[in-house]
Structure formats: structure tokens, C-alpha cells
mmCIF file as gemmi writes it, N, C-alpha and C atoms, coordinates in Angstrom:
data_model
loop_
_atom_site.group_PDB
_atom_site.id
_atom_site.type_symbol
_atom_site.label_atom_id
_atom_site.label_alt_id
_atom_site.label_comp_id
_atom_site.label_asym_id
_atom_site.label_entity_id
_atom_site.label_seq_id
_atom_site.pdbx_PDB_ins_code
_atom_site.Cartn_x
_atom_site.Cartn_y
_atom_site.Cartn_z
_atom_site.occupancy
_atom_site.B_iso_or_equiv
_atom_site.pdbx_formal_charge
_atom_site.auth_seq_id
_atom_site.auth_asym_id
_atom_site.pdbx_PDB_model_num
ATOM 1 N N . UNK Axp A 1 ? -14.524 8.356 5.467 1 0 ? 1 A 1
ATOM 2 C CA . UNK Axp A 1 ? -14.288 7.065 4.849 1 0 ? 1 A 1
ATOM 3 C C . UNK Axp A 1 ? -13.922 7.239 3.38 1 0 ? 1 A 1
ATOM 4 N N . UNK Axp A 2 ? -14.584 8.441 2.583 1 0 ? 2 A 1
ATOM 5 C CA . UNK Axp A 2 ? -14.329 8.277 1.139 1 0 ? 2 A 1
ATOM 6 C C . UNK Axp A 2 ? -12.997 8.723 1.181 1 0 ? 2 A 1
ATOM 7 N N . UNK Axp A 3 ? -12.402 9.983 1.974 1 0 ? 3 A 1
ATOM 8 C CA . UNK Axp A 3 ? -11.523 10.415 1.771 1 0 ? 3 A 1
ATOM 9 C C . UNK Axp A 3 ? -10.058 9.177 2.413 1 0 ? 3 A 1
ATOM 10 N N . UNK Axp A 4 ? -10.334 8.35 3.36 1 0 ? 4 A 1
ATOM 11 C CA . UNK Axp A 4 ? -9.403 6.748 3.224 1 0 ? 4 A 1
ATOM 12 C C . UNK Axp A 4 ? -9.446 6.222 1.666 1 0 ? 4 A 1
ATOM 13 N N . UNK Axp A 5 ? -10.53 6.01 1.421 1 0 ? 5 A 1
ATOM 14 C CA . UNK Axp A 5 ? -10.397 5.254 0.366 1 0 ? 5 A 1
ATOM 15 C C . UNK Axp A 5 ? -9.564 5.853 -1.097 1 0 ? 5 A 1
ATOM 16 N N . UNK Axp A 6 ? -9.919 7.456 -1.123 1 0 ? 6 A 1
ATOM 17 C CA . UNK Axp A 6 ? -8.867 7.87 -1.713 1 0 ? 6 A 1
ATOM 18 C C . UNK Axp A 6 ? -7.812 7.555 -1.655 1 0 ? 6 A 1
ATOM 19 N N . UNK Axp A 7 ? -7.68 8.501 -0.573 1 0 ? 7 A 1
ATOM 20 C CA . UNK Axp A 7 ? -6.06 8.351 0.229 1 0 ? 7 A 1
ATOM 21 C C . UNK Axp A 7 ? -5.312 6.519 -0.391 1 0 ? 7 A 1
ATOM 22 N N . UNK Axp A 8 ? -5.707 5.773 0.144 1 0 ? 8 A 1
ATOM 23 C CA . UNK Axp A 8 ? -5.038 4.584 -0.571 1 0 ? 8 A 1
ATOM 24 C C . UNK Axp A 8 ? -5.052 4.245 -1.97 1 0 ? 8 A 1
ATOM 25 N N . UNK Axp A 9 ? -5.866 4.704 -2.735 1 0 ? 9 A 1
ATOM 26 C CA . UNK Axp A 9 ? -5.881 4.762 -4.208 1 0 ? 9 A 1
ATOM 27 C C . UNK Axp A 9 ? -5.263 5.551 -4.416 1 0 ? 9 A 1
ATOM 28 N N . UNK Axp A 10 ? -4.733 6.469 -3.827 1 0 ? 10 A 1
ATOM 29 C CA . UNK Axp A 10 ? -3.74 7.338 -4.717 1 0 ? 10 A 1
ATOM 30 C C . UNK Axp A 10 ? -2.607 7.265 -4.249 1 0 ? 10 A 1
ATOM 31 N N . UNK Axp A 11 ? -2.462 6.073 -3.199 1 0 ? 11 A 1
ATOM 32 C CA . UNK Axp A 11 ? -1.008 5.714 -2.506 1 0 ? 11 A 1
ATOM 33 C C . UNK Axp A 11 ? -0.14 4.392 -3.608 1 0 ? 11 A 1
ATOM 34 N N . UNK Axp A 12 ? -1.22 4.018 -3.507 1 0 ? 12 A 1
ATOM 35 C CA . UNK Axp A 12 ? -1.124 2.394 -4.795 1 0 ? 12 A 1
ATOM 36 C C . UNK Axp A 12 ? 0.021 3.268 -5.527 1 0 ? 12 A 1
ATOM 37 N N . UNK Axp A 13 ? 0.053 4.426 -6.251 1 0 ? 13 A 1
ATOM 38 C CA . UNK Axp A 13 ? 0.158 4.689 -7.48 1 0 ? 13 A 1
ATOM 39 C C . UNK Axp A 13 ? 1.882 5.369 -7.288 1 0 ? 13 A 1
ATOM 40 N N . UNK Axp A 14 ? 1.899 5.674 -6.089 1 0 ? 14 A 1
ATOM 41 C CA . UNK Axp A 14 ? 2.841 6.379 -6.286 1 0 ? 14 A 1
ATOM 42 C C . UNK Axp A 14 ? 4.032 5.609 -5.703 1 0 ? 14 A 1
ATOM 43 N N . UNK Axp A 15 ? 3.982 4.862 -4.994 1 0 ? 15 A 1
ATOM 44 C CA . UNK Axp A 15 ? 4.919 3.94 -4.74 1 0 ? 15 A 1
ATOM 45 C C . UNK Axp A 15 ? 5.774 2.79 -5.645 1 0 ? 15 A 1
ATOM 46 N N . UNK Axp A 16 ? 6.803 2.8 -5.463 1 0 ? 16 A 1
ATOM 47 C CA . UNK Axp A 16 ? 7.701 1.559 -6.278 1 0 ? 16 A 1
ATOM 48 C C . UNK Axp A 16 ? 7.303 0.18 -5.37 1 0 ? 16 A 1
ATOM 49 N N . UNK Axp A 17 ? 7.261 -0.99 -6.17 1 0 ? 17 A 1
ATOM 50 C CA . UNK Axp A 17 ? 6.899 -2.234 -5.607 1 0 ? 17 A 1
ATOM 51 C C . UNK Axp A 17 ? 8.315 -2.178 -4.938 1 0 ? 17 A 1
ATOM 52 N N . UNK Axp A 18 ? 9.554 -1.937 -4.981 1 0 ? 18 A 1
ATOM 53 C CA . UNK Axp A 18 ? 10.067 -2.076 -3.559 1 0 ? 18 A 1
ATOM 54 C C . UNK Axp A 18 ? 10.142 -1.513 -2.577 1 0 ? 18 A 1
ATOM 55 N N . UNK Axp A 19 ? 9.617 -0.21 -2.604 1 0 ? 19 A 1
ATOM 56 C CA . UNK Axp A 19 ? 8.966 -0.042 -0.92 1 0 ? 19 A 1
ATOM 57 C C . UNK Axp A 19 ? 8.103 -0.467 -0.333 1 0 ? 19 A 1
ATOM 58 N N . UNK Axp A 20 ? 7.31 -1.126 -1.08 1 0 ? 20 A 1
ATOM 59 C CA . UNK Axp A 20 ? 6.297 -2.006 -0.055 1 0 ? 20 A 1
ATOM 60 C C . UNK Axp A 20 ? 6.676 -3.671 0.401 1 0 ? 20 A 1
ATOM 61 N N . UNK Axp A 21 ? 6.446 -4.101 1.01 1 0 ? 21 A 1
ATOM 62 C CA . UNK Axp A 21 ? 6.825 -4.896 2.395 1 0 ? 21 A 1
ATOM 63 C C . UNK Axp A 21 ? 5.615 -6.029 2.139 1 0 ? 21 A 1
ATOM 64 N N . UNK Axp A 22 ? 5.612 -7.19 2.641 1 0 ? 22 A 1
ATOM 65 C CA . UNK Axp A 22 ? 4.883 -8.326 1.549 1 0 ? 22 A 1
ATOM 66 C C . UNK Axp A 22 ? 5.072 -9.142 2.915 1 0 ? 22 A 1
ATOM 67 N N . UNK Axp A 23 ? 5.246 -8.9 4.154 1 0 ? 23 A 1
ATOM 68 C CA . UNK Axp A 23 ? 5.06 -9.763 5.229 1 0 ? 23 A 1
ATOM 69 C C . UNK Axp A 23 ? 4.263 -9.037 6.044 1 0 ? 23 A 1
ATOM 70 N N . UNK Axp A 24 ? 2.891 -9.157 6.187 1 0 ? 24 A 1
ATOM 71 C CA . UNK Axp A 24 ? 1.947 -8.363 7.085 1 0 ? 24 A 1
ATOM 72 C C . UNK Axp A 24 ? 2.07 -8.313 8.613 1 0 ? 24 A 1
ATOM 73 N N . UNK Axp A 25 ? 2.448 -9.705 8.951 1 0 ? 25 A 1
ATOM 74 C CA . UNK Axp A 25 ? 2.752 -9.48 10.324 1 0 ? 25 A 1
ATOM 75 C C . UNK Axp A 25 ? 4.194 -8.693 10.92 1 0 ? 25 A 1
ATOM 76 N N . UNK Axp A 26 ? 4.967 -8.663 10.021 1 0 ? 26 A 1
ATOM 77 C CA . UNK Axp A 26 ? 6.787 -8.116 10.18 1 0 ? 26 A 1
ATOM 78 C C . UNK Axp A 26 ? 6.27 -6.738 10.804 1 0 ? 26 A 1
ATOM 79 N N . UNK Axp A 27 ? 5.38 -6.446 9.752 1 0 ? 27 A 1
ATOM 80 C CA . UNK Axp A 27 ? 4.829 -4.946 9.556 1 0 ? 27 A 1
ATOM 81 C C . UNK Axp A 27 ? 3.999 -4.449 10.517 1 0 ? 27 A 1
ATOM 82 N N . UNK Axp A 28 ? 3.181 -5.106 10.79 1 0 ? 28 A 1
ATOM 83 C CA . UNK Axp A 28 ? 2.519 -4.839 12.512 1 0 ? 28 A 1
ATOM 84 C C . UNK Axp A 28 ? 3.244 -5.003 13.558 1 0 ? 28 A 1
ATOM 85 N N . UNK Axp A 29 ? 4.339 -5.332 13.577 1 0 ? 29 A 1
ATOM 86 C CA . UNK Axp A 29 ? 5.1 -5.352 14.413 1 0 ? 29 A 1
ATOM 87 C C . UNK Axp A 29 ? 6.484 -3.972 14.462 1 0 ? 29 A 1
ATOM 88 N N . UNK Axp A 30 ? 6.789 -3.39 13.114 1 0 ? 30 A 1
ATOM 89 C CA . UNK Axp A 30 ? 7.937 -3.371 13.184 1 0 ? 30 A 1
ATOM 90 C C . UNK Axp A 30 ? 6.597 -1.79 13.651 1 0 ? 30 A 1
ATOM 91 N N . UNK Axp A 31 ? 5.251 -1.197 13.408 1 0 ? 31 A 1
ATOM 92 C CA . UNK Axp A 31 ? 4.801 -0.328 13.227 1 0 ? 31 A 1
ATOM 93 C C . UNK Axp A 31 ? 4.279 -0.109 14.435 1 0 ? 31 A 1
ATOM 94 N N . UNK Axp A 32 ? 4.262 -1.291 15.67 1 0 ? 32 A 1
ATOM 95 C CA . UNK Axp A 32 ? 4.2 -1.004 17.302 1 0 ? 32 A 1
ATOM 96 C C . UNK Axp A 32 ? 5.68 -0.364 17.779 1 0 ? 32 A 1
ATOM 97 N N . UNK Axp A 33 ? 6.864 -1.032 17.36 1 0 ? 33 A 1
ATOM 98 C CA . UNK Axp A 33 ? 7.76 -0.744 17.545 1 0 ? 33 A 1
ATOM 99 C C . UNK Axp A 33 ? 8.3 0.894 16.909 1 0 ? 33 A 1
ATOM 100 N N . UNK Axp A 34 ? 7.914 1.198 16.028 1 0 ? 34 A 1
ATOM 101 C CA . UNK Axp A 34 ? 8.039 3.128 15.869 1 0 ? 34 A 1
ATOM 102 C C . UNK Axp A 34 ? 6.884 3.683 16.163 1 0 ? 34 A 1
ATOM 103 N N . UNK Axp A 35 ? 6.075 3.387 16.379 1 0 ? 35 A 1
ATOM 104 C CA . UNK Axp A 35 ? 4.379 3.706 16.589 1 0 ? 35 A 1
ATOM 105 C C . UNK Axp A 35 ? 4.326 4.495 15.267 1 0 ? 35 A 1
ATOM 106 N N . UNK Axp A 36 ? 4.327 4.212 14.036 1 0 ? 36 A 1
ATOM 107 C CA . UNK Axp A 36 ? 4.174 4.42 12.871 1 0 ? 36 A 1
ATOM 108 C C . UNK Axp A 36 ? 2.947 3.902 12.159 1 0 ? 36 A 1
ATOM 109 N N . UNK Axp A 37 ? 1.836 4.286 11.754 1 0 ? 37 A 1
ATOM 110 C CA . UNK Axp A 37 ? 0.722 3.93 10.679 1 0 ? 37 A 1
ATOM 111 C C . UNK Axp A 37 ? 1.169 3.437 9.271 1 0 ? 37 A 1
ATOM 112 N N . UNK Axp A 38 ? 0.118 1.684 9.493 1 0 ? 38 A 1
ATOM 113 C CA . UNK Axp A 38 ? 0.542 1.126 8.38 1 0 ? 38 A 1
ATOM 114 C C . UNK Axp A 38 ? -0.549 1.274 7.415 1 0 ? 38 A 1
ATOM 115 N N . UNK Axp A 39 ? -0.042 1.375 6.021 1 0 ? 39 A 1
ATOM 116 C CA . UNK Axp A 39 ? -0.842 1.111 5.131 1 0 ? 39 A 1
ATOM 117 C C . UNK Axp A 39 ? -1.188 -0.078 4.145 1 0 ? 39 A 1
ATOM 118 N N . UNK Axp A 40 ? -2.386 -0.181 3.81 1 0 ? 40 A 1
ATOM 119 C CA . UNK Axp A 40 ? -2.052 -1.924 3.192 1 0 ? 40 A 1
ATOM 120 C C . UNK Axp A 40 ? -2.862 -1.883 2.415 1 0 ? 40 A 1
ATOM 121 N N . UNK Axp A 41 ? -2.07 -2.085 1.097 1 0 ? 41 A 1
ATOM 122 C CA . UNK Axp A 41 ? -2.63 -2.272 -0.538 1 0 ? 41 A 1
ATOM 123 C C . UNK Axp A 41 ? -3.181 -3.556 -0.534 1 0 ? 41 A 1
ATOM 124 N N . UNK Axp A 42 ? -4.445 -4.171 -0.681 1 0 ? 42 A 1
ATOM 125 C CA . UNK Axp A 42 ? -4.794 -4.756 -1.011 1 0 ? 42 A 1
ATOM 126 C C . UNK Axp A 42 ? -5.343 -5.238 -2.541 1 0 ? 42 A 1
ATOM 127 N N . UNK Axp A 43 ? -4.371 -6.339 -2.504 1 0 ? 43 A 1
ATOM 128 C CA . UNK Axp A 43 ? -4.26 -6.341 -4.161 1 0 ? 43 A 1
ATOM 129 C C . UNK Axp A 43 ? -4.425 -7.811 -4.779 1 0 ? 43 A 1
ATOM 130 N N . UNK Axp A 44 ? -5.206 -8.105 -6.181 1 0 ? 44 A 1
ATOM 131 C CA . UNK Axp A 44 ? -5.226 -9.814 -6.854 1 0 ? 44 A 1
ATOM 132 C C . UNK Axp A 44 ? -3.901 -9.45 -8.247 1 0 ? 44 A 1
ATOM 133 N N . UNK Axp A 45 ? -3.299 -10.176 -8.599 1 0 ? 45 A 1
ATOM 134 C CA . UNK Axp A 45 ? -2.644 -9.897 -9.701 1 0 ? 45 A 1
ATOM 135 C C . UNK Axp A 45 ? -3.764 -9.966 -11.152 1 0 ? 45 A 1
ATOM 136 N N . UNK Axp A 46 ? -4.576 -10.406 -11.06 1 0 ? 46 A 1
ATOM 137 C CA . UNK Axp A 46 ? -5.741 -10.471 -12.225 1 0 ? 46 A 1
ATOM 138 C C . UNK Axp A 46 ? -6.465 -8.906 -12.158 1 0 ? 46 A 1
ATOM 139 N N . UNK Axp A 47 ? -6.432 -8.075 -10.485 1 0 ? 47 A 1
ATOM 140 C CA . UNK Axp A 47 ? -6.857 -7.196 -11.179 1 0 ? 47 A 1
ATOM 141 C C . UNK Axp A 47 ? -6.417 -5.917 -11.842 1 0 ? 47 A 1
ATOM 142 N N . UNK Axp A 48 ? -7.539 -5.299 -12.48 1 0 ? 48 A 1
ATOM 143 C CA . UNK Axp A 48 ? -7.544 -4.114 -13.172 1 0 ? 48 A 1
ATOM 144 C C . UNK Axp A 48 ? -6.447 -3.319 -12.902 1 0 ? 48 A 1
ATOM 145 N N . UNK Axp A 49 ? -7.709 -2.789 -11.719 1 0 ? 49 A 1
ATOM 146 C CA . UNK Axp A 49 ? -7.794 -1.145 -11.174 1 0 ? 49 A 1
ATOM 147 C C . UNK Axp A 49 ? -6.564 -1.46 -10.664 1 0 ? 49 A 1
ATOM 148 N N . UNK Axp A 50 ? -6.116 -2.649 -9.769 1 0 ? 50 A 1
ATOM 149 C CA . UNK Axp A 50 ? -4.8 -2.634 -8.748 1 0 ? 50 A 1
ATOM 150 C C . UNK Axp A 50 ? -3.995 -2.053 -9.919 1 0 ? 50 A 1
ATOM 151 N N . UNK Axp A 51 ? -3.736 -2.687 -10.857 1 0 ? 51 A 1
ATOM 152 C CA . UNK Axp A 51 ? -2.362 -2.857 -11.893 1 0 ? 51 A 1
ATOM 153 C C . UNK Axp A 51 ? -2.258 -0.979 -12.611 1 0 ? 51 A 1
ATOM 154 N N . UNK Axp A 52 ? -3.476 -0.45 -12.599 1 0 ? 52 A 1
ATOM 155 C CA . UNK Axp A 52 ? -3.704 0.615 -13.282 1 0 ? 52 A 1
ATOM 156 C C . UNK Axp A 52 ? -3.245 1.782 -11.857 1 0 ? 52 A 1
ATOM 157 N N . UNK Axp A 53 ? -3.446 1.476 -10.782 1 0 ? 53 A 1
ATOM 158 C CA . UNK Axp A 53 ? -3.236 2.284 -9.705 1 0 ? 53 A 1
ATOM 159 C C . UNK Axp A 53 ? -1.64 2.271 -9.287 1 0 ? 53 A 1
ATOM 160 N N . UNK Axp A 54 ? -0.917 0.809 -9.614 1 0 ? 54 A 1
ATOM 161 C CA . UNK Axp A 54 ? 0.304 0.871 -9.65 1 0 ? 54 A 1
ATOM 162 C C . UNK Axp A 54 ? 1.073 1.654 -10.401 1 0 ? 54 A 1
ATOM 163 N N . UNK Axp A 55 ? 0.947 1.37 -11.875 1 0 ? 55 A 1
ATOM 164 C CA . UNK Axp A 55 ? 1.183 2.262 -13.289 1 0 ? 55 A 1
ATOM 165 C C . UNK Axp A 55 ? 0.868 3.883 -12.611 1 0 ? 55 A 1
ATOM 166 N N . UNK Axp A 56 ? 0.33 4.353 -12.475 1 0 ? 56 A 1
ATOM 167 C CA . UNK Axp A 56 ? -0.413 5.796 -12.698 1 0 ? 56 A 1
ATOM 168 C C . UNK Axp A 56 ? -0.634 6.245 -11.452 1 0 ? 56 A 1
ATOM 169 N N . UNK Axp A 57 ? -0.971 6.04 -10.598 1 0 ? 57 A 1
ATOM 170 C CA . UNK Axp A 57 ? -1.016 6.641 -9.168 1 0 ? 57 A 1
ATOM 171 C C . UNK Axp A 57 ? 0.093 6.705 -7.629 1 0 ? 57 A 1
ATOM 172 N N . UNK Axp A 58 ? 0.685 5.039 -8.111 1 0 ? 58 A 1
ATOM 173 C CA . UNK Axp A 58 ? 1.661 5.141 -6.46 1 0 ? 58 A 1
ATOM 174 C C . UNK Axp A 58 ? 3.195 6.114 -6.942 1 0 ? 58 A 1
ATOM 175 N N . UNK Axp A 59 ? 3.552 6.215 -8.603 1 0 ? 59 A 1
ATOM 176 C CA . UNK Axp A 59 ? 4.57 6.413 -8.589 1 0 ? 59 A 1
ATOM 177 C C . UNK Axp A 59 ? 4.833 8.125 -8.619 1 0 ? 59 A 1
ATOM 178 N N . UNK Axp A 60 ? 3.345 8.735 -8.382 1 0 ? 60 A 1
ATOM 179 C CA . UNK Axp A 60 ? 3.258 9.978 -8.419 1 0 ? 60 A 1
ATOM 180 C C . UNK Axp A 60 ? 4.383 10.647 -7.099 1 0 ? 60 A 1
ATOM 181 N N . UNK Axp A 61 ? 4.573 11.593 -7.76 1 0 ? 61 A 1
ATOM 182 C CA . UNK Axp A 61 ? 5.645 12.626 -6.567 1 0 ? 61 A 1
ATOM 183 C C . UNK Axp A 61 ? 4.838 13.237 -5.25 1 0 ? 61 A 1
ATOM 184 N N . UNK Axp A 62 ? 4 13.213 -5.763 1 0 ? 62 A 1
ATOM 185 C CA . UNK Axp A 62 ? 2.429 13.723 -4.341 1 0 ? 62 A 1
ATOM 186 C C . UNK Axp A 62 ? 2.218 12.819 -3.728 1 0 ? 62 A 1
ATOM 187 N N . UNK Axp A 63 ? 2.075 11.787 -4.211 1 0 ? 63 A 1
ATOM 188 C CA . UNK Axp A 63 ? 1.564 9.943 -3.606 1 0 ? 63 A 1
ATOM 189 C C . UNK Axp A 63 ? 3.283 9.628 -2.41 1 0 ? 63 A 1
ATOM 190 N N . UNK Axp A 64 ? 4.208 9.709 -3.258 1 0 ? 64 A 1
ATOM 191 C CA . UNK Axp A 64 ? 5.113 9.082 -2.889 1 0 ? 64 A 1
ATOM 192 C C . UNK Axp A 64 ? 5.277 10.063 -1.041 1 0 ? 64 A 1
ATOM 193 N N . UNK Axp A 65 ? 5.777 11.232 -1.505 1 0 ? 65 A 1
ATOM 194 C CA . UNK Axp A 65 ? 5.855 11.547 -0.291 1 0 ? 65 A 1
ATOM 195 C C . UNK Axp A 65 ? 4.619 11.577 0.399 1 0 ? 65 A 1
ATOM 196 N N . UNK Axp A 66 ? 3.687 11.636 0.433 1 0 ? 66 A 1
ATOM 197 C CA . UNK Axp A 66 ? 2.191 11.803 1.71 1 0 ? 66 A 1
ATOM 198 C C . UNK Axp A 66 ? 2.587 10.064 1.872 1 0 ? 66 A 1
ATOM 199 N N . UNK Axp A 67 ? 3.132 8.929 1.176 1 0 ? 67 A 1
ATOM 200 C CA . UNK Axp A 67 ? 3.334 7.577 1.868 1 0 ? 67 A 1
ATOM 201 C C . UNK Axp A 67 ? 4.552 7.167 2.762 1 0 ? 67 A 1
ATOM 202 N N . UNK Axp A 68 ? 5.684 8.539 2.587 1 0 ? 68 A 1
ATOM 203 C CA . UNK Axp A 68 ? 6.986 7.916 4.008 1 0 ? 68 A 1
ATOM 204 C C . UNK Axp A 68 ? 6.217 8.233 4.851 1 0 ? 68 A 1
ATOM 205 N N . UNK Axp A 69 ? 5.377 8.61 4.854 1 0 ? 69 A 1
ATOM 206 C CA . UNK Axp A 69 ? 4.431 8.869 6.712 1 0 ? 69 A 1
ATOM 207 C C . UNK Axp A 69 ? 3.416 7.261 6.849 1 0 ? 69 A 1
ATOM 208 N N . UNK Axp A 70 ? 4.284 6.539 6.022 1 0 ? 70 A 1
ATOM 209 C CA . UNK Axp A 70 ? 3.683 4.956 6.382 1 0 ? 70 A 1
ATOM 210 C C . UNK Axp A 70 ? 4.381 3.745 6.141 1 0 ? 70 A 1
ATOM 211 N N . UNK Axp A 71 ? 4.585 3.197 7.166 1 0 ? 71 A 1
ATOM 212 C CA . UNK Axp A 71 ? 4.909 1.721 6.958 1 0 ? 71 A 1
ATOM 213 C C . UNK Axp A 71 ? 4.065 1.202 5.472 1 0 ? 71 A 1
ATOM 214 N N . UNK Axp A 72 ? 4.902 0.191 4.606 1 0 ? 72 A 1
ATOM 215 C CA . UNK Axp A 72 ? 3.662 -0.046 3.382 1 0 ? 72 A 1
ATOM 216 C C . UNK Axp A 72 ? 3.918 -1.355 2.994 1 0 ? 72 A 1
ATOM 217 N N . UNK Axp A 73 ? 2.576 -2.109 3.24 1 0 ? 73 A 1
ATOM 218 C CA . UNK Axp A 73 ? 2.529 -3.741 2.655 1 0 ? 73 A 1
ATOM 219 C C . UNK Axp A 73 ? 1.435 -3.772 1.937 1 0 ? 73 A 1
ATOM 220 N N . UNK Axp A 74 ? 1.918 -4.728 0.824 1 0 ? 74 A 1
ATOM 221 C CA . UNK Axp A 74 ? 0.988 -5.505 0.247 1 0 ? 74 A 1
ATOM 222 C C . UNK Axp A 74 ? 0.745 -6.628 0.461 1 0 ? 74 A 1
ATOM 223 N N . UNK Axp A 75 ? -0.741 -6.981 0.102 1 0 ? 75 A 1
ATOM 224 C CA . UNK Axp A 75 ? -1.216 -8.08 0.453 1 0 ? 75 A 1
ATOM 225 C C . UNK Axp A 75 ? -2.113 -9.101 -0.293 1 0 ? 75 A 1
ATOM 226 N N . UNK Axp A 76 ? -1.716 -9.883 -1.156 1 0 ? 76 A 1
ATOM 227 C CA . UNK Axp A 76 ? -2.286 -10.426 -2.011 1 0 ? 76 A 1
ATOM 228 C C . UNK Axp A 76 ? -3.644 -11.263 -1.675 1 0 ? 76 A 1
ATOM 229 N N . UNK Axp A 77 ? -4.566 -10.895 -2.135 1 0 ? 77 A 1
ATOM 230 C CA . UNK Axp A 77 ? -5.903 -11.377 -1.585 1 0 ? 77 A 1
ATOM 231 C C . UNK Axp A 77 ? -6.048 -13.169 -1.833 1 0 ? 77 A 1
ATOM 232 N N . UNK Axp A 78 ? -5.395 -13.664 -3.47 1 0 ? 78 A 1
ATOM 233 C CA . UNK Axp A 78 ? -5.369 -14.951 -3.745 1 0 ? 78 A 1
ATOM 234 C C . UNK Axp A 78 ? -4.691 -15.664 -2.801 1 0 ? 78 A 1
ATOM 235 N N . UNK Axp A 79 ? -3.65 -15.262 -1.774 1 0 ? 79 A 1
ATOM 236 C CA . UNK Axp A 79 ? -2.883 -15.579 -1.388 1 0 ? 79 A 1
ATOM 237 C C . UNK Axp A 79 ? -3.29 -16.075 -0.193 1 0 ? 79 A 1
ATOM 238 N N . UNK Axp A 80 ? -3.489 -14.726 0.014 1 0 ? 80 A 1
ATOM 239 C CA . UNK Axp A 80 ? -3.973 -14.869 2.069 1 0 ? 80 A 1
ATOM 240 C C . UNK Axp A 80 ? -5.398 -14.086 1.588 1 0 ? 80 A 1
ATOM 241 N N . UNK Axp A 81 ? -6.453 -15.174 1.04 1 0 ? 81 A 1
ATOM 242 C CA . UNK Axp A 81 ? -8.001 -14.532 1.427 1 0 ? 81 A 1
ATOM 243 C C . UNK Axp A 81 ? -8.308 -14.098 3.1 1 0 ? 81 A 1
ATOM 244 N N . UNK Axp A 82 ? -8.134 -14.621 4.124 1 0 ? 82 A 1
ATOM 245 C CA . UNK Axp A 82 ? -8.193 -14.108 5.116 1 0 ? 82 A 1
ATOM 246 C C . UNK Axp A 82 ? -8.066 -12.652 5.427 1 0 ? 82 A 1
């Protein structure tokens, strides 16, 4: 479990906000259809750590590639609390 929770904190960081995908269901779908593992940033625009993990972690060269081995959405918590 700690090592998930890494793993997505250090995915945040290395990614560009346009590879990630902002319709959750598109994404469960398009990820039955390649049988591909999705990943999902869960994120508030007020916070911190999200904004600091964007900056400094998704855009890393280590982050970026260990994430084409994933479908990638974000998901704004204010948005869709659910």
C-alpha cells in the first residue's frame, strides 16, 4: 500500500496536465477496451501538496515514463466529492 501511494505521488509530478484525461468514466471505459491500468490523481485546486506534486514530481523523466503504462485522469474532489 505505501509503495501505491508513492507510486502516485510521484506520478502527479511527472506528467503534463495534458496527458491526463478529466472524464472518469471515458477512462474506465476506454481502459476495459485496451485492458490497460488506470491511474487517478486525485486532486482540490486549493491544495498544497497536489499543486507541489504537479510542479516537481509528474514532470520528472522517471515519473513520466513508469506513467505511459497508464491510462491518466484527474479528478477534482470539489467537483465530483463522490
Amino acid at each position: 500500500m505505501k509503495a501505491l501511494i508513492l507510486l502516485i505521488s510521484l506520478l502527479g509530478s511527472l506528467c503534463q496536465a495534458s496527458d491526463w484525461a478529466t472524464d472518469y468514466e471515458a477512462i474506465l471505459l476506454k481502459s476495459k477496451a485496451l485492458s490497460k491500468p488506470v491511474l487517478i490523481d486525485f486532486y482540490a485546486d486549493w491544495c498544497g501538496p497536489c499543486k507541489a506534486m504537479d510542479k516537481m514530481t509528474l514532470p520528472d523523466e522517471k515519473v513520466v515514463t513508469q506513467l505511459e503504462n497508464y491510462l491518466l485522469v484527474k479528478v477534482d474532489i470539489d467537483k465530483y466529492p463522490k
